[in-house]
C-alpha positions as CSV (number, residue, x, y, z in Angstrom):
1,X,104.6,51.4,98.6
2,X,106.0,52.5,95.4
3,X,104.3,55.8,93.9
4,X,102.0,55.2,90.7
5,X,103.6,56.3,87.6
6,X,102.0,58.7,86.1
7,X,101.2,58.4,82.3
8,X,102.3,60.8,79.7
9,X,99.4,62.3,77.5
10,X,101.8,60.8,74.7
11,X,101.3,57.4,75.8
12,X,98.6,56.2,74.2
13,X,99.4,52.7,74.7
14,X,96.3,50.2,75.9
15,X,93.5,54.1,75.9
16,X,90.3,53.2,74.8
17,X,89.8,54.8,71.1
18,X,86.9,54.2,68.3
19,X,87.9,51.6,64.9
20,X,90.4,52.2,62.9
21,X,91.0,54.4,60.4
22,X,92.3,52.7,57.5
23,X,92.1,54.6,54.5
24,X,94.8,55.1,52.7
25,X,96.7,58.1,51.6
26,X,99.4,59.8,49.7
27,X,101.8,61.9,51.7
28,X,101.4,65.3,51.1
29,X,104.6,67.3,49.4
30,X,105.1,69.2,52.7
31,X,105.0,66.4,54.4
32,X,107.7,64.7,52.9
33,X,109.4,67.7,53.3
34,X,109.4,67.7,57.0
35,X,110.0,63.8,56.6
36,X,113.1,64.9,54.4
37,X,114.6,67.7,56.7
38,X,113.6,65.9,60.0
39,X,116.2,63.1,58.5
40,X,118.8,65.9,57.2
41,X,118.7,67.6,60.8
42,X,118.6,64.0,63.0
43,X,122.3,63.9,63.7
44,X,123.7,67.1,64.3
45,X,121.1,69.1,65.4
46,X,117.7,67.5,66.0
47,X,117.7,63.7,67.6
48,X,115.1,61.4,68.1
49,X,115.3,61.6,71.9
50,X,114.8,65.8,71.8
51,X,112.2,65.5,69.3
52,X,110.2,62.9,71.9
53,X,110.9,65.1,74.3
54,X,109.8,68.2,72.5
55,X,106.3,66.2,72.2
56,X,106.5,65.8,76.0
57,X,105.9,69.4,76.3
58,X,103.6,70.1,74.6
59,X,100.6,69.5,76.7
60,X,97.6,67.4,76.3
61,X,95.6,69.6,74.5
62,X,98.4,70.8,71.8
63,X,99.4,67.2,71.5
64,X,95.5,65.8,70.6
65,X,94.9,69.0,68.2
66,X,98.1,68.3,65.7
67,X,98.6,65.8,63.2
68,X,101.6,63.9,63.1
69,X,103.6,65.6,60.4
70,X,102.3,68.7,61.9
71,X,103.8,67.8,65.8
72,X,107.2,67.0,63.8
73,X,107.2,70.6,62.4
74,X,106.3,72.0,66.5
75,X,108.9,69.6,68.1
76,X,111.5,70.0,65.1
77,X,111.2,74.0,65.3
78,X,111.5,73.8,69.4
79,X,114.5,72.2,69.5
80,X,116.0,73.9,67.1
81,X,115.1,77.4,68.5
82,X,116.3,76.0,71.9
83,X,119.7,74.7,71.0
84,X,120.2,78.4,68.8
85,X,119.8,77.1,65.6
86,X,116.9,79.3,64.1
87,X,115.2,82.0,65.3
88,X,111.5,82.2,66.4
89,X,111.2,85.5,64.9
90,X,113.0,84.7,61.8
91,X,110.5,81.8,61.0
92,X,107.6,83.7,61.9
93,X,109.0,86.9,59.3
94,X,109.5,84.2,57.0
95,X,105.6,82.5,57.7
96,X,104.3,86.5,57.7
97,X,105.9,87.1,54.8
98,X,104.6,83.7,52.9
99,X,101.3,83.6,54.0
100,X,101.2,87.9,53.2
101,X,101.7,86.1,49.3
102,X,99.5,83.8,49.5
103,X,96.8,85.0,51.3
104,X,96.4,81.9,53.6
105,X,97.1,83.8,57.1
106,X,96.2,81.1,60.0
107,X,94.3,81.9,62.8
108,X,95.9,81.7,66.1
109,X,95.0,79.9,69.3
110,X,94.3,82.8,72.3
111,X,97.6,82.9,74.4
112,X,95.5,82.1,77.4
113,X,95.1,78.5,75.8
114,X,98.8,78.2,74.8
115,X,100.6,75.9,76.8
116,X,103.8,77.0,78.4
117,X,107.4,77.0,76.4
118,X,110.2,76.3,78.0
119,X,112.1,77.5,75.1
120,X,111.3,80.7,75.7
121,X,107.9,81.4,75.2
122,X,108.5,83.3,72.0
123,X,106.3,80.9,69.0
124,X,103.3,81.3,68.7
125,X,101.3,78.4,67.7
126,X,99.2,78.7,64.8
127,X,96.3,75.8,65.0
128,X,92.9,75.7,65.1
129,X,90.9,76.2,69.0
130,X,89.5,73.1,69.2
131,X,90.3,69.2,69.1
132,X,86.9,68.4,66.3
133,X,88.0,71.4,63.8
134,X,89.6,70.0,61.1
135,X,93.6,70.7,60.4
136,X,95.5,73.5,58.7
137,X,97.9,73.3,56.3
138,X,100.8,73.0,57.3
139,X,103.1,73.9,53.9
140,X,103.7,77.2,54.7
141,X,105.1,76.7,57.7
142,X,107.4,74.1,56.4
143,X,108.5,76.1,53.8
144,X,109.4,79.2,56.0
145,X,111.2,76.9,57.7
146,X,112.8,74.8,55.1
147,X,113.9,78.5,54.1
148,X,115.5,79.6,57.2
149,X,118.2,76.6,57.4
150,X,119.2,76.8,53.7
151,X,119.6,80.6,54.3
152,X,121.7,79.3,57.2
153,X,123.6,76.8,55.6
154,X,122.2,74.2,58.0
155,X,120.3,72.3,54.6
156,X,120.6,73.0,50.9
157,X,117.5,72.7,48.6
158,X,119.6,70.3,47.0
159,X,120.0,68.1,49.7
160,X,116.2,68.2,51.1
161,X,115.2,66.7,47.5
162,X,117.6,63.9,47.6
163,X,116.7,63.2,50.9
164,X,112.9,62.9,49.6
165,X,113.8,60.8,46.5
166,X,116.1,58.5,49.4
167,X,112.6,58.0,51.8
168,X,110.5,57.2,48.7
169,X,113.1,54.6,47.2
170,X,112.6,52.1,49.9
171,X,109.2,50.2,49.6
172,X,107.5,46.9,49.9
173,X,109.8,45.3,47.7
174,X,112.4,45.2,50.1
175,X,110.5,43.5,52.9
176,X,109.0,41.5,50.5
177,X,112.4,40.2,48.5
178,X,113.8,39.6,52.6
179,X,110.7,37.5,53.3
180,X,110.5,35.3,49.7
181,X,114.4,34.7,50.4
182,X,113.3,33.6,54.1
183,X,110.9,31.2,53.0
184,X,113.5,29.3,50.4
185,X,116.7,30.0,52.1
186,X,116.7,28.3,55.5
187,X,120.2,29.2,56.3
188,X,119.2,33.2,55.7
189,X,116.0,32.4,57.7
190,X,118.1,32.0,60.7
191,X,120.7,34.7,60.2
192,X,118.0,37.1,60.3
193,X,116.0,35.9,62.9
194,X,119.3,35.7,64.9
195,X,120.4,39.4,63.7
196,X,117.5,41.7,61.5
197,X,120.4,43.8,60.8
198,X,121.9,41.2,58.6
199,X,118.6,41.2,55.9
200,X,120.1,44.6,55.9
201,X,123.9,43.8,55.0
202,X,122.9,41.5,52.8
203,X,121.0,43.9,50.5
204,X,122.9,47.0,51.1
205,X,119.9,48.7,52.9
206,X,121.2,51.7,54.9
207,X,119.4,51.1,58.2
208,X,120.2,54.0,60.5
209,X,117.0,53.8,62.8
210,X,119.0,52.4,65.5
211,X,118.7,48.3,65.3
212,X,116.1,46.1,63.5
213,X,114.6,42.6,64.9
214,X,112.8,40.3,62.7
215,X,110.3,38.2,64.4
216,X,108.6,35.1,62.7
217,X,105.3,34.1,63.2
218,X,104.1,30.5,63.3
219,X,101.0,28.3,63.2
220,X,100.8,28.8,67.2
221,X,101.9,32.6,67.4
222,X,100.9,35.3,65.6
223,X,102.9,38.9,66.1
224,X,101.7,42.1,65.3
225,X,104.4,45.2,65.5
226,X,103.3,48.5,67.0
227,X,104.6,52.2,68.0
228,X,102.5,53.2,71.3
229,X,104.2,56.5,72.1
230,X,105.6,57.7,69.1
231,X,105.4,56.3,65.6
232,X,108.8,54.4,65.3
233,X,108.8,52.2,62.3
234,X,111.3,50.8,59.8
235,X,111.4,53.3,57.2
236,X,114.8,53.0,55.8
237,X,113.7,49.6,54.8
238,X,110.0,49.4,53.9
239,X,109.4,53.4,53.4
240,X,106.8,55.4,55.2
241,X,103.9,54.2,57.7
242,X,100.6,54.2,56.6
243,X,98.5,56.7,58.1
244,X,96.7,54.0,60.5
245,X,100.1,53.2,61.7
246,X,100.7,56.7,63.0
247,X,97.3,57.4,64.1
248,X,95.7,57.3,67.6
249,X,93.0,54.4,67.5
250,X,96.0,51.8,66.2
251,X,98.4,52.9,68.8
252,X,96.4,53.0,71.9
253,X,94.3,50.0,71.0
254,X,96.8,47.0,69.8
255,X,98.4,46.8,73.2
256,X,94.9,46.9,74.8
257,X,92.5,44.4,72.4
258,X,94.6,43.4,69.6
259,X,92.6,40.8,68.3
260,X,89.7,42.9,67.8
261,X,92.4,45.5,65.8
262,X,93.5,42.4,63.7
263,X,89.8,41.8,63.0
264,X,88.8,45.1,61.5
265,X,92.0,43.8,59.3
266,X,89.8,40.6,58.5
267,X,92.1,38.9,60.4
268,X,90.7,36.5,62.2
269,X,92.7,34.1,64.5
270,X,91.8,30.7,66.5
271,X,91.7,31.0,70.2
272,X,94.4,28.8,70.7
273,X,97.0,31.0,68.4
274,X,98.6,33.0,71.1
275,X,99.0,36.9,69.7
276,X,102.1,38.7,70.7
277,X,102.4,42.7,70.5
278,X,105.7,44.6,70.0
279,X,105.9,48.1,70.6
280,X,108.8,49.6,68.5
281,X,111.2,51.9,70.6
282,X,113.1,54.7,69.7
283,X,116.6,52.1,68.9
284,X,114.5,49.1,68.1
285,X,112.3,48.6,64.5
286,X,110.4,45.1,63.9
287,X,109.6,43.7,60.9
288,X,107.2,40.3,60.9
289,X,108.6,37.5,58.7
290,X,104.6,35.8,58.2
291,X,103.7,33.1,57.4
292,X,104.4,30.9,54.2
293,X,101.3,30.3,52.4
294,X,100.2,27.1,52.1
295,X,100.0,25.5,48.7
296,X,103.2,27.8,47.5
297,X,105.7,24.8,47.6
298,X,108.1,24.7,44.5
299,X,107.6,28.5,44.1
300,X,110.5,30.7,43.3
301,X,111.4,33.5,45.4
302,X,110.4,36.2,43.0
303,X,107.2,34.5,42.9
304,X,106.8,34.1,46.3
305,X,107.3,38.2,46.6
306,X,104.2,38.8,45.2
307,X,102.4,37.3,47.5
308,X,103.6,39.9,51.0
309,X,101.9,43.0,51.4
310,X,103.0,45.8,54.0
311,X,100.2,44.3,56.3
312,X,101.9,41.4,56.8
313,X,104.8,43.1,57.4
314,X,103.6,44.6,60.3
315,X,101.7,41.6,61.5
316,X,97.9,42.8,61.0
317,X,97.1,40.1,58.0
318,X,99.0,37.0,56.9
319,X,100.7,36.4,53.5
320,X,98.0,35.1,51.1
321,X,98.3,32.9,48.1
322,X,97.0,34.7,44.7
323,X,93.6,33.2,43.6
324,X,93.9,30.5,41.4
C-alpha cells in the first residue's frame, strides 16, 4: 500500500479557516519594495522554485507568524545568504545600524523557538513570540537589505524604482480591455482561449510568470481561480493581488467549500451551475474571461470595459451591467 503523503504546513489547500478577509488595502512602500527587488533578483539569483522552497523550511510556526511580504523578505534573504550573495552579518550591521537611527529595535524570538537553518544558522529572526500578536514592520529590514545589494552592485536604486513604477503600471484595464475585446471579437475569443499568451502578444504585455490560461465561464460553469500554496497570480497583467487573494482563509478554503467563499462575495450560484476551482502553479497564471452581461448587446468594447472588475477576473463575482 502506497505511503500517505504527508502535507506541507504551506499547503493550505482544502484547511478549515474562519470568513474572509476582504478589506481592502494599499500596499505598503516597503512592500513594493520587496515586490520590486524580488522581481529584479528572480532570474539570476533568486527563482521562484528557491523562494517556495525557502518557505518550505521555515517551519510551521515561522510560516503562520509572517505576513506574506514579510515571508518574501525571510525566503528572499535565505537564499541569497545560501547561494553567497549577501551576508547575514552584513544585513544584520545594516538592520543594527538602521534601527540604532530610528529607534525602532525589534524584539527577537528566543533561539530555543527558532526553527533550524540550513543555511547556516547565522539570521536571526526578528518577529513577534506568538501567532495572535500583531506584525512588525518590516521597512527596516527591507531597506538594510535593499542597501546591501546596491552596495554590491547586485541592484541599483535606480533600477528598484523602475521596477516599482513597472508592477504598478499594469491594472484592471488590461484584463478588462482583453475581456470587452472577447465579448465583440469572436475570432480573438478563441485565440485566447486556445493560447492566454496571445491576449498577451496582442497588447504588448510582458508576461514573464511562466504561461497564462484564460478560462471562460458559461451559463452552466462558473470558474474561480486560486493559489493554495503560494500566492501565484498574474501580476504582469492585472497588477498586484488583493490582500484576500494572498491570505490564508481564501487559500485554504476555495478548494474545500467554494461556493460558500463565492457567497461571502454575494455570489450566489444555482445548484445546477457546476463550480470549477484552479489552483495557479508556479509556470501557470489564470485569468477568468466572465460572463457577458445580459442586456449589453450593441455595446462598444470601451463600453463594455467598464463593466469588469478584478473580481470577475478571478472568478469570485460575475460582470454586472451598470444601473440604469
Amino acid at each position: 500500500m502506497p505511503e500517505e503523503a504527508v502535507r506541507g504546513y504551506f499547503d493550505l489547500g482544502g484547511l478549515p479557516a474562519g470568513p474572509v478577509d476582504r478589506r481592502e488595502r494599499e500596499l505598503a512602500f516597503w512592500e513594493e519594495q520587496m515586490a520590486a527587488m524580488r522581481v529584479l533578483l528572480d532570474r539570476d539569483h533568486v527563482g521562484l522554485e528557491e523562494l517556495r522552497d525557502a518557505f518550505e523550511t521555515f517551519g510551521e510556526r515561522l510560516y503562520g507568524t509572517l505576513g506574506f511580504f514579510e515571508r518574501m523578505y525571510e525566503a528572499t534573504l535565505r537564499v541569497l545568504v545560501r547561494k553567497g550573495v549577501v551576508t547575514a552579518e552584513a544585513v544584520e550591521a545594516r538592520l543594527a545600524s538602521l534601527e540604532d537611527r530610528y529607534g525602532r529595535r525589534a524584539p527577537l524570538l528566543p533561539a530555543s523557538d527558532l526553527p533550524p537553518d540550513p543555511y547556516g544558522g547565522r539570521h536571526r529572526y526578528r518577529v513577534v513570540a506568538g501567532p495572535d500578536a500583531p506584525p512588525l514592520p518590516y521597512e527596516l529590514r527591507c531597506h538594510a537589505l535593499r542597501e546591501e545589494l546596491i552596495a554590491r552592485g547586485i541592484l541599483t536604486a535606480d533600477a528598484v524604482r523602475a521596477a516599482i513604477e513597472r508592477i504598478e503600471a499594469p491594472g484592471l484595464h488590461l484584463g478588462a480591455r482583453i475581456v470587452a475585446r472577447a465579448w465583440t471579437d469572436p475570432d480573438f475569443k478563441a485565440r485566447i482561449l486556445a493560447d492566454g499568451m496571445e491576449a498577451c502578444r496582442e497588447y504588448g504585455i510582458a508576461f514573464v510568470d511562466g504561461r497564462l490560461t484564460v478560462i471562460e465561464n458559461t451559463p452552466a460553469v462558473h470558474n474561480v481561480v486560486v493559489c493554495t500554496l503560494c500566492s501565484c497570480y498574474p501580476r504582469n497583467l492585472l497588477g498586484q493581488p488583493p490582500a484576500w487573494y494572498v491570505g490564508k482563509a481564501y487559500r485554504s478554503r476555495t478548494v474545500r467549500e467554494p461556493r460558500a467563499v463565492l457567497a461571502e462575495f454575494g455570489t450566489a450560484l444555482p445548484d445546477d451551475v457546476t463550480v470549477r476551482v484552479h489552483d495557479s502553479t508556479a509556470d501557470l497564471r489564470y485569468m477568468i474571461l466572465p460572463l457577458r452581461p445580459a442586456g449589453t448587446d450593441g455595446w462598444t468594447a470601451e463600453r463594455l470595459e467598464g463593466l469588469v472588475t478584478r473580481d470577475s477576473l478571478i472568478g469570485v463575482a460575475p460582470a454586472r451591467a451598470a444601473p440604469p
